[in-house]
N, C-alpha and C positions, 0 to 999 in steps of 0.2 A: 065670229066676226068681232068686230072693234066691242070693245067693253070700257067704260072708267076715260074716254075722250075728253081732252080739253082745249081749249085755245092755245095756239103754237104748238098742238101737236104735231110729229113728222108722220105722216100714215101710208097706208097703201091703198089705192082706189082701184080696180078694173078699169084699163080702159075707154071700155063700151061707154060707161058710167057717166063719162065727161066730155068724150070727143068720139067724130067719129072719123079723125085721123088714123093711115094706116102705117104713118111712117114712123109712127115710136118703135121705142128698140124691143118693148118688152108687155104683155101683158097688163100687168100692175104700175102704175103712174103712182110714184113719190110725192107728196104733197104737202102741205101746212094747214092745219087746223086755222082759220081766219075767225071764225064765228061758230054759233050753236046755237040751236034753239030749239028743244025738244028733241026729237029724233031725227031734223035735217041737221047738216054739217057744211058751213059754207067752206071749201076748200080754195086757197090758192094754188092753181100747177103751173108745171113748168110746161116748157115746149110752147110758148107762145096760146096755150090755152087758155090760163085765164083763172078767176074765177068765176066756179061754179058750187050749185047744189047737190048734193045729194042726201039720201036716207043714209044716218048712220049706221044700218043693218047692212050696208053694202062695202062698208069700208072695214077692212083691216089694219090691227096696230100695230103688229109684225108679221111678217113669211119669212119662211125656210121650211123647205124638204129635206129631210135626208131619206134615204133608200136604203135599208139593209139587208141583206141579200143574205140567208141562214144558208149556207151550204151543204151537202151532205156526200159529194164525191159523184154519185151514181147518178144524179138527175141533172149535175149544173149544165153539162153542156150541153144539151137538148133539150132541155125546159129551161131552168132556172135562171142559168147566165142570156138568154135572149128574151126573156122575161122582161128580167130586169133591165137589159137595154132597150126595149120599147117604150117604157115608160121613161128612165131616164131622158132617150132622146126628146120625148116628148117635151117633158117640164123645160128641157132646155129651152123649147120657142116661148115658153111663155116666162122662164123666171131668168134674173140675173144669175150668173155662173155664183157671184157670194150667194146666193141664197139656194143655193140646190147643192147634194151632197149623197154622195154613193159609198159605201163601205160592205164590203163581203167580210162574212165571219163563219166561224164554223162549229164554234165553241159556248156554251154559254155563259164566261168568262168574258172573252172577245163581244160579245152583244153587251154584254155590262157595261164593257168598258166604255166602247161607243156611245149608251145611251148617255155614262156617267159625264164622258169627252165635250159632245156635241149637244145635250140634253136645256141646254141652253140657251143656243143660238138657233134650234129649230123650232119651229110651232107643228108640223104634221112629219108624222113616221109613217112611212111602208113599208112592211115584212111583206117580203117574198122568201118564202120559204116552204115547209113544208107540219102540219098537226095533227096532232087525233086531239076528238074530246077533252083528251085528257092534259095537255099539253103542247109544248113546241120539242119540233124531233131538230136535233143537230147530229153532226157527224159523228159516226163509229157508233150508233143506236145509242146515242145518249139525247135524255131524254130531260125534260125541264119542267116539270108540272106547272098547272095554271097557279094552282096555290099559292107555290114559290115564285113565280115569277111577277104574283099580288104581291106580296112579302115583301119582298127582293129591288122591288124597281124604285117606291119612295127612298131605298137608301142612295140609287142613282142619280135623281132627278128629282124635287118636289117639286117643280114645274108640270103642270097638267097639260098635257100633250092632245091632240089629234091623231089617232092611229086608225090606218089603213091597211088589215090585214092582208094576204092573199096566200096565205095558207089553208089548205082546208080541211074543213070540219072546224075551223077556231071560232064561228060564228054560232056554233050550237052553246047549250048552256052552261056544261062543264067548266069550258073553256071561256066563254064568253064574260058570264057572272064575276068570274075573278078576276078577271084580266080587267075588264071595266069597272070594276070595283076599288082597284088601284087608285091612289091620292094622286097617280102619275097618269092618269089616262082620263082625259077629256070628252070624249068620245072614241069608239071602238065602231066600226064598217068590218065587219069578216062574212064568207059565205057559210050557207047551210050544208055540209055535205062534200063532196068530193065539188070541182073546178077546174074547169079547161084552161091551157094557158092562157087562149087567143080568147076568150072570153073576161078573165082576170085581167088583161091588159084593155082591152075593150072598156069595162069598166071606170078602170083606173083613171084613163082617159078621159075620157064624160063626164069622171065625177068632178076634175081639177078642170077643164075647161068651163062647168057650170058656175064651179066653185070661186075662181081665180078671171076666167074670162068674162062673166057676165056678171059678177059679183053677187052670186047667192046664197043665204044662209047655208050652215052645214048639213042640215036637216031636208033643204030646199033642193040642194044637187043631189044630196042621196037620192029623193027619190023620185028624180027626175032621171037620175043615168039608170039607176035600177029599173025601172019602167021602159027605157029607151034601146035598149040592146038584149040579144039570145041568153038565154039564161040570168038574167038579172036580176029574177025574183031570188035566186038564189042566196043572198045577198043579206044580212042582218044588220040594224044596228041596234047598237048596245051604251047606255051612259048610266051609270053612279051603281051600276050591278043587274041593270034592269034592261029587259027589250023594249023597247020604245018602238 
């Protein structure tokens, strides 16, 4: 959530948060920072809202998603490509089309470049794809160790990210340790273990509706979707190298 706020800032609020109007276009309501005082945030919004109060634990300084979609030939069109448009479609209701973004890759080249392209302008990444413990699997058995891919990402991005895995096994410790351990990675959500699609999408869902629609800490949706739907315990989170 929002961090380092000040007066005349532009922010992102839920919502739920401020009104209980169902005609805005979007999830997240764009606002101005008017006031502060300790941990409320007096906001000016638009839409004839007004201002109002909230907790600055609710409010965001930027969103963007991007979705990247690791291909490997054999699964996309039965898993992976309807995967990824469930959740896609999803974010669409709730975020502006600038603030949401989808890229298939197949390469670990092509994921670089992406991260390195877009690394900017997003605040959370979803890999959909596919890992073992040991790594991220891309096409033709090539393979990306977690290692390298700690290594590898602060030369694409030193922006500290939000990443939402739904590859599986990338939640165990191999994988997990590194990857979160990254200058580039903010928090890390991957599951324990193998993963159903319609569960991984289940997930995804619940955790950005908690997240985005009701404005709750990262910590706070985790593990509220994870609690809420079949198989969710499966589910880890990971921040600075460590299970939390």
């Amino acid at each position: 959530m929002a961090r380092n706020v000040n007066v005349n800032d532009i922010v992102f609020v839920p919502r739920d948060r401020v009104t209980t109007q169902i005609d805005t276009p979007h999830s997240l309501v764009k606002a101005t920072v008017a006031a502060k005082a300790n941990r409320t945030l007096t906001l000016n919004c638009p839409y004839d809202i007004g201002a109002q109060n909230v907790p600055s634990s609710a409010v965001h300084k930027d969103v963007g998603v991007c979705v990247i979609r690791v291909g490997d030939y054999q699964t996309e069109n039965n898993l992976l490509n309807p995967l990824t448009k469930s959740i896609v479609h999803f974010l669409r209701i709730l975020l502006p089309d600038d603030q949401l973004f989808t890229q298939y890759v197949r390469t670990p080249q092509e994921f670089y470049h992406v991260i390195a392209t877009y690394g900017g302008a997003f605040t959370h990444f979803v890999l959909i794809g596919h890992a073992s413990a040991a790594g991220l699997h891309f096409a033709f058995g090539v393979h990306e160790p977690a290692a390298a891919l700690r290594a590898n990402l602060p030369q694409y991005t030193q922006q500290p990210h939000n990443f939402v895995s739904l590859c599986c096994h990338s939640g165990e410790r191999v994988f997990a340790h590194h990857f979160s351990a990254s200058a580039s990675c903010n928090h890390l959500l991957a599951p324990f273990g193998a993963l159903h699609g319609a569960v991984a999408s289940q997930f995804t869902q619940t955790f950005f509706a908690y997240h985005f629609l009701e404005g709750r800490t990262f910590t706070v949706a985790f593990n509220r979707s994870r609690e809420g739907i079949p198989g969710g315990a499966r589910f880890r989170h990971w921040q600075n190298g460590s299970l939390q």
